[in-house]
N, C-alpha and C positions, 0 to 999 in steps of 0.2 A: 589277735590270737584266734586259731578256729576251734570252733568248739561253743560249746555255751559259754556266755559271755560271765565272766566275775563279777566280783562285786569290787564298786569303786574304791573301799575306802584297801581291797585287796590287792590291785593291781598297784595301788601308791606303795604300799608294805613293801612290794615286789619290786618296784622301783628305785627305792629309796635302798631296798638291800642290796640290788644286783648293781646299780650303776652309781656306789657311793664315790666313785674316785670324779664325778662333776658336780656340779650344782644345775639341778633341777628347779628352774622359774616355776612351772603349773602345768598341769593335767587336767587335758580336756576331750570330753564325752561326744559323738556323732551320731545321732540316732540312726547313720546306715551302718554301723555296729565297728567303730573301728575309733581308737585314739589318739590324739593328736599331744605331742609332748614338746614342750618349748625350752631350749635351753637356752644358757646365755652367750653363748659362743661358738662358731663354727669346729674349732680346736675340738670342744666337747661332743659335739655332733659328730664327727673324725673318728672320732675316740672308742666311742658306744658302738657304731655302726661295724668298727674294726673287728671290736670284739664278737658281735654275732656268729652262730645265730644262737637265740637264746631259747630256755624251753621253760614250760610252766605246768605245773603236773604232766609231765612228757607231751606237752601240747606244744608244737612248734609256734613261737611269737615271730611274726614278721614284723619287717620293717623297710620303711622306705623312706628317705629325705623326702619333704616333702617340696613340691611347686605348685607355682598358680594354675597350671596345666591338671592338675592329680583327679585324677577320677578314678575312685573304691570300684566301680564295677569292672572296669578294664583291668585296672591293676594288680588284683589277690585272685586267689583260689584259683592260679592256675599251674605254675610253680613253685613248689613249697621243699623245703629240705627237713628230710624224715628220717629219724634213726632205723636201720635196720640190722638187724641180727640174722645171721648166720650159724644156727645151731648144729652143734656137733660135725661140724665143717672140716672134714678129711687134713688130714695135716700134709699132705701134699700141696697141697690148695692154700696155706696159708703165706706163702712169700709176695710181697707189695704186687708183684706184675700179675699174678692169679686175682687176688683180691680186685683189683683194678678194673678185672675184663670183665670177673663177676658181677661185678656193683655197677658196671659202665650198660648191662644188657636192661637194667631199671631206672637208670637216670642218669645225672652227673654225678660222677665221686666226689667229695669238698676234704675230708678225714677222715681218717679212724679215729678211735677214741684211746687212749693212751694204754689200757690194757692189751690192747687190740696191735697196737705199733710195737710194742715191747714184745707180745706175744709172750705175754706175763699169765693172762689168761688164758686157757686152749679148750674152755667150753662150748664158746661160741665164739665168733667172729662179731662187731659192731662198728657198723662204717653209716657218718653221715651224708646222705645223697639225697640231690634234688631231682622230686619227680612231678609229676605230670599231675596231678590228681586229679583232674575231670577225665581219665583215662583209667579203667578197672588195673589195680597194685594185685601184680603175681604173687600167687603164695607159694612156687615152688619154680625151678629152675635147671632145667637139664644141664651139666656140664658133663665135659670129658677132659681127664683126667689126661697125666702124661704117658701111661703105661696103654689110654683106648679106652680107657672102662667108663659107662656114662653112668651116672649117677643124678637124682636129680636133688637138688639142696633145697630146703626150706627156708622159705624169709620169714621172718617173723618183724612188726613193725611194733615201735615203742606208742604210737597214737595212728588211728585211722578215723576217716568219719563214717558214721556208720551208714551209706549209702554204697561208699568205695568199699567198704568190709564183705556187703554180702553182694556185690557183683564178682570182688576178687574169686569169692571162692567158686565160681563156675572156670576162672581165668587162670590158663596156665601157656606159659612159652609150647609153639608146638618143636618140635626136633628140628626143624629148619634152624630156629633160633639158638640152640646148644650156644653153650660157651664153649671150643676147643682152648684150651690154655696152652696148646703148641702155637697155633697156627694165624690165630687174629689179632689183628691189629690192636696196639696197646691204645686203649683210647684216654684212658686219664693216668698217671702216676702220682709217686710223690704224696701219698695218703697222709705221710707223719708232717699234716701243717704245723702243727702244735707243737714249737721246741719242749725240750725236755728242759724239766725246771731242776734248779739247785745247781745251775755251772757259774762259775764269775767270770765276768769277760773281763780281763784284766787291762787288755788293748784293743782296739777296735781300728780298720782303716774300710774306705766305702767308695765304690763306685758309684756316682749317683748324676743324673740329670738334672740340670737346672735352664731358666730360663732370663732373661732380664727383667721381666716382671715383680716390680717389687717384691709382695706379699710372700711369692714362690722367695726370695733371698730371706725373707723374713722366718719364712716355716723352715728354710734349708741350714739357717745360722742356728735356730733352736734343737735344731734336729742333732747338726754338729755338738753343743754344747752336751743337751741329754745325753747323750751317747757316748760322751768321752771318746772322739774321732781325732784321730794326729794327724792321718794324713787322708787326704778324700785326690779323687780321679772323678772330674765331670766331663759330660761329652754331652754332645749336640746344645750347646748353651746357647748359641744363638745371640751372642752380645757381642757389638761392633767392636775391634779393636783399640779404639781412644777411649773408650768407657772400661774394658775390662780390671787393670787396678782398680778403680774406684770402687766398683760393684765387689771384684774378689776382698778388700779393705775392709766391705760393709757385711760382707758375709762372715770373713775368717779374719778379726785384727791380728794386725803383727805378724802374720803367717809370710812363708815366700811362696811366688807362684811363676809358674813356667805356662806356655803357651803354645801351640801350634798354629801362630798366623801367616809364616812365614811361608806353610805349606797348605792352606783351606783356608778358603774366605771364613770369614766370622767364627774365624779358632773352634775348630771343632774339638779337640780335645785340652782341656786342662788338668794340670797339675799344683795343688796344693799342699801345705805339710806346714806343723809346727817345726820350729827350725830348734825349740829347747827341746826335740825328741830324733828328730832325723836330718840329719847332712844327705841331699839328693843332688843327683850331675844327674844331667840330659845327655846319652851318650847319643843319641839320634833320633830322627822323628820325621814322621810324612806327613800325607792326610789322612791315613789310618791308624796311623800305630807312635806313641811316643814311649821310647826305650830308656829306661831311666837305670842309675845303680842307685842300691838304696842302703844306708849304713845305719844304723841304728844308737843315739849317743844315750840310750837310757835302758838298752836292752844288746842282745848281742845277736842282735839280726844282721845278715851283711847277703844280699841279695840281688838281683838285676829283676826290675817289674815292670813290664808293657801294659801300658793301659791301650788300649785298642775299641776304633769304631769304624767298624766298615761299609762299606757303599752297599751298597741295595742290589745292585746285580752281580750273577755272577761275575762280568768280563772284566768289571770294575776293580771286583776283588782280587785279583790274579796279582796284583803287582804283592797286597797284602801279605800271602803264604810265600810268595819269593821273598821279600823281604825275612820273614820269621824265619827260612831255609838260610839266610846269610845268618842273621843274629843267632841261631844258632851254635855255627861255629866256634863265635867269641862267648859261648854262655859255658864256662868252664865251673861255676860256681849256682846255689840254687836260683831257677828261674820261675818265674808265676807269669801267665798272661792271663789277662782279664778285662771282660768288659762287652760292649757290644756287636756281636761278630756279623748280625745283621744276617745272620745264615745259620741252616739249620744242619747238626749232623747226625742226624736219624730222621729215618722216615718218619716217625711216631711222636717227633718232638712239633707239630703241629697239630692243632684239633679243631677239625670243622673250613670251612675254606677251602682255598684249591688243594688238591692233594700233593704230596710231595715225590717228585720223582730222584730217580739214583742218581741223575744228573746235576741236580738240584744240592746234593751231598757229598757227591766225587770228592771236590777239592778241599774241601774241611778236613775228610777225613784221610784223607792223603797224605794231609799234612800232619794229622793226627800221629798217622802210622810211622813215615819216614823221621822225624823228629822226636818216634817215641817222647809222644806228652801223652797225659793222663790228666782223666776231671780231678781237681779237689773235690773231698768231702762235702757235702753242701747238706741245708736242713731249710725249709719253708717251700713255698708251692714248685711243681715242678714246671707249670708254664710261668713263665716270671715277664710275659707280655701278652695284652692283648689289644684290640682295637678297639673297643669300647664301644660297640655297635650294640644296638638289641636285636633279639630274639634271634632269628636264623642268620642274620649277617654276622654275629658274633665269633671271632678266630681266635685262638691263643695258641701262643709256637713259643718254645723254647730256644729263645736266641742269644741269650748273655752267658755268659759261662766263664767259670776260672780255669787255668786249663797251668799243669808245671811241669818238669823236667823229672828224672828221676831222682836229681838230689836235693829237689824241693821236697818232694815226695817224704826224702829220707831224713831230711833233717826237720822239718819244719812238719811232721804228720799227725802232731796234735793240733794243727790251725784249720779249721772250715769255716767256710764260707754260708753266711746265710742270706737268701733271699724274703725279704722283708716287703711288708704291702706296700703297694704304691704310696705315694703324696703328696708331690708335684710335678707327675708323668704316668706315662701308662707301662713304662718300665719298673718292676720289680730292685728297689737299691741292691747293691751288693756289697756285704758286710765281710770283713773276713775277721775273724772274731779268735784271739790265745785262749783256750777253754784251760786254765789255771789248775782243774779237778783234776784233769787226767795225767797229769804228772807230779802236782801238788805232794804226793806222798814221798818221790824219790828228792824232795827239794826241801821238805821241813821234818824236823825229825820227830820220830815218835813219843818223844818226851813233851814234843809244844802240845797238850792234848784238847786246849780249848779254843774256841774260835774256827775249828776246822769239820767241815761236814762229814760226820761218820765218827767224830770225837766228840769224848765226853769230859769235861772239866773233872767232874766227879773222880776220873779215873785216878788224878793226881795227889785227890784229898785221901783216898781210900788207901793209897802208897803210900804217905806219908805217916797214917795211921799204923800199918803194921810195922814201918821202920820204928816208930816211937815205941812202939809194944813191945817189939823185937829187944831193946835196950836193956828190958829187967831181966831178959834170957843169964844164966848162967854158964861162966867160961867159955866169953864172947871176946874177942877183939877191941881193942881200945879205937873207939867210934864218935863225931861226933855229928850233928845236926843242924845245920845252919840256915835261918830262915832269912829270906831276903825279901824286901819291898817290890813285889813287880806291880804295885799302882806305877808308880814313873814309869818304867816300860812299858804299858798301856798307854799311859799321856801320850807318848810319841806318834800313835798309828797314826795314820791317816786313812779316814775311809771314805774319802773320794775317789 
């Protein structure tokens, strides 16, 4: 943590509050000022790490897995993630791609802070970004607005150390540096990482990566179960053809599974699905793309879904979008594709790396347009890959995507898709998740009053109080009251 160091028996308090969901073995002290925490599982190490970054009287805790390589002076106090406020921040300026360009001219953007996504709050603006700090933090920031007007906004930061405090305040961006919010390149999106809490994901289905590598089937089977997943799409698996049942058996029992060996060595794409939730036909498949219909025997989904992973170059990809311009034709019902398209379509969905030319996006979005598709809804990071390089070698490009038809669109427009942190790849999984809340109201009636978010049981008892009081009214209706047992009707739920 920077800053003056705690006291030990405070930093356990701190631990033992913030990271009760593991078990914490011991905590130990290094007189070059930095502590070292042993847990008893990597899953739990995962887990913590996931959750970052954490803060401690607004002092940024860092954190780093540690190895026998780790050396404290190389490794801190060079990049640190700082909450900064944007006070009284023009409400023009307040939509994700403004905030993004602003926050991007001081560091990287990581999120906003849930007042700040909602725009619940409109005092100030509050986005965490990693910065520099052996480099003087701007206390002020010319932008220019959509109408021309430049203005320059104030940072205010939730901790500084007090070295970088009083050099900033000589340090100011010169006019060269302006953010235009027309004109420059979008360098981070996607601010809202933090889903929004209180939805039930009723069903859940996932694009994800896997490998043959045991332990990867092991963290990929757990991941399935947690998550209540019926049907998953993996690509790039990498597992020989004669082993593939064994390894799918060991990942998902009982399940059926489809293949593309017939077209890519070592099956690049599969298909999984519990078969007591969905009846799926393979209606065609290459080496990119496997075109499935999907019927739903627990729900009243009835759909056609491309799981798709494409080659690496463009010239490679060409047969890809030919293909989708046929399927197409026969997609008279709603359509989803999804998966890894291996290409990017915007300029701006790569950060850092070689830069992206129009040529580079042509045919994406070509196909975009002629087949009128549209993104699904989506929530979690908006690079959902990167290479996993340090420092300057480090890329991320937005290349998976769900992409549907218009009458996916239309029937199916309370399902998005979330991109969830990695965990056995450097691709982002992709969840497509029934958000139950947002229709929940036209599907249970307003009489069920408990058990539903934004319902009060109480409301039921307080009605039933004025009907009984209502009774001693005089020259009333012949009425009567009937109370019935709904313990049994509770036995029945199920809340898995």
């Amino acid at each position: 943590m920077l800053g003056e160091k705690p006291e030990d028996n405070y930093m356990e308090r701190y631990i033992n509050q913030m990271w009760n969901t593991v078990t914490m073995s011991e905590l130990y002290y290094h007189d070059e000022g930095y502590y070292i925490v042993r847990f008893h599982s990597m899953v739990d190490i995962k887990e913590i790490i996931c959750d970052a970054p954490y803060t401690m009287n607004n002092r940024p805790l860092i954190m780093k897995q540690w190895s026998p390589q780790f050396d404290f002076g190389s490794e801190f106090l060079i990049k640190i993630p700082l909450w900064v406020r944007f006070p009284k921040l023009s409400m023009n300026c307040w939509s994700g791609n403004s905030l993004s360009k602003i926050a991007s001219t001081i560091g990287i953007p990581i999120f906003a802070d849930e007042c700040t996504a909602k725009q619940s709050r409109i005092s100030f603006a509050r986005i965490l970004i990693e910065v520099n700090v052996t480099k003087p933090l701007a206390s002020k920031v010319p932008v220019i607005d959509d109408s021309g007007v430049i203005f320059k906004q104030v940072l205010e930061y939730d901790w500084k150390q007090s070295s970088v405090e009083e050099s900033s305040k000589k340090e100011e961006f010169t006019s060269e540096q302006s953010v235009n919010l027309e004109d420059k390149q979008l360098a981070e999106e996607g601010l809202q990482r933090q889903l929004e809490k209180g939805k039930i994901a009723v069903e859940i289905n996932g694009i994800i990566r896997c490998t043959n590598k045991r332990y990867k089937q092991k963290e990929l089977c757990t991941y399935i179960k947690e998550n209540n997943i019926k049907l998953v799409g993996l690509v790039e698996t990498r597992v020989k053809k004669d082993k593939a049942d064994h390894i799918a058996q060991l990942v998902v029992p009982g399940w059926q599974t489809r293949y593309n060996y017939d077209h890519a060595l070592n099956g690049r794409i599969w298909m999984l699905w519990d078969p007591n939730f969905y009846d799926i036909t393979v209606l065609d498949q290459s080496a990119q793309i496997m075109h499935c219909s999907i019927a739903g025997r627990k729900n009243p989904m009835n759909c056609f879904m491309n799981v798709v992973y494409g080659f690496n170059t463009n010239e490679k990809r060409k047969p890809l979008w030919k293909q989708l311009q046929a399927l197409a034709l026969q997609s008279t019902i709603p359509w989803i594709i999804w998966g890894d398209f291996n290409s990017v379509l915007k300029i701006q969905d790569r950060l850092y790396g070689n830069p992206v030319t129009s040529n580079k996006v042509q045919d994406f979005s070509d196909c975009m347009h002629l087949l009128n598709l549209n993104e699904l809804p989506w929530k979690g990071d908006f690079y959902n890959w990167s290479n996993k390089q340090q420092g300057v070698d480090r890329v991320y490009s937005k290349i998976d995507r769900a992409i549907g038809n218009d009458d996916w669109m239309q029937t199916y427009r309370h399902m998005e898709v979330e991109y969830r942190l990695p965990f056995i790849s450097d691709h982002a999984p992709m969840v497509l998740a029934n958000r139950i809340q947002k229709v929940i109201a036209s599907i249970i009636s307003d009489t069920q009053a408990g058990f539903i978010l934004g319902r009060n049981v109480a409301d039921n008892v307080l009605l039933a109080h004025e009907l009984v009081k209502a009774y001693s009214w005089k020259n009333i209706s012949p009425r009567c009251l009937i109370k019935v047992d709904i313990q049994k009707a509770y036995d029945t739920v199920d809340w898995r």
